[in-house]
N, C-alpha and C positions, 0 to 999 in steps of 0.2 A: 151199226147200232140202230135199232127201231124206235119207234116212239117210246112204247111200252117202257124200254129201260131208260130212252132218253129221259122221262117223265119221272120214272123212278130215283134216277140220278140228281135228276134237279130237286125232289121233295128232300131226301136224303140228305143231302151238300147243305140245306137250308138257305137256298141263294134263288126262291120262284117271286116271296115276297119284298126282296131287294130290288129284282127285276122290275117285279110290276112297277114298284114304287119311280122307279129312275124311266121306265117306258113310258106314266104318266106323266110325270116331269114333260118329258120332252113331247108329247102330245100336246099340254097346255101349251109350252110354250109356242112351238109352232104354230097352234091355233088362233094366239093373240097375236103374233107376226102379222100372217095370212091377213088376220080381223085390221090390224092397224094399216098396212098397204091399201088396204081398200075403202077406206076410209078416208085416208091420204091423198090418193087417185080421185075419189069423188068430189071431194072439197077441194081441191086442182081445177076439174072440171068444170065445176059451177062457178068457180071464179072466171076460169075462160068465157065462160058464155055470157056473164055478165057483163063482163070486157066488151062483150064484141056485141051486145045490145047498145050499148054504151058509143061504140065507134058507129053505129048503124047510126045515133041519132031516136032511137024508141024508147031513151030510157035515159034521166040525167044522171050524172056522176052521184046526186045525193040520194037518188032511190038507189045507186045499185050499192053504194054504202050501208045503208039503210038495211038493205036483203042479205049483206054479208055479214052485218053484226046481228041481225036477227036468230041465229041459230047459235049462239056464244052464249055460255054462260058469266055469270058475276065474277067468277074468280077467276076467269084467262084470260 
């Protein structure tokens, strides 16, 4: 089977705009996964570092407090 009928069969059947619809699904979804991990990962990170400013001595416990509520909003 070629496109051409491939193509044909799928307009035919009426199953191209089901398709997309469940393709987009799963695009979003994955994209907010990917978007949340990384997010996750960074606000991990900058707590490490501020940890380990913190252990160095360049920074006291209530600034690095201070710098981790800084980026929070009212309602979390």
């Amino acid at each position: 089977m070629d496109w051409s009928q491939f193509l044909e069969k799928v307009l035919r059947d009426d199953v191209l705009i089901p398709t997309l619809i469940a393709g987009t699904v799963v695009l979003v979804v994955l994209f907010r996964s990917v978007v949340s991990m990384v997010s996750s990962v960074s606000r991990e990170r900058t707590r490490r570092e501020i940890a380990a400013y913190i252990a160095e001595g360049s920074m006291t416990p209530e600034q690095g407090e201070r710098l981790l509520k800084a980026g929070r909003s009212e309602n979390t």
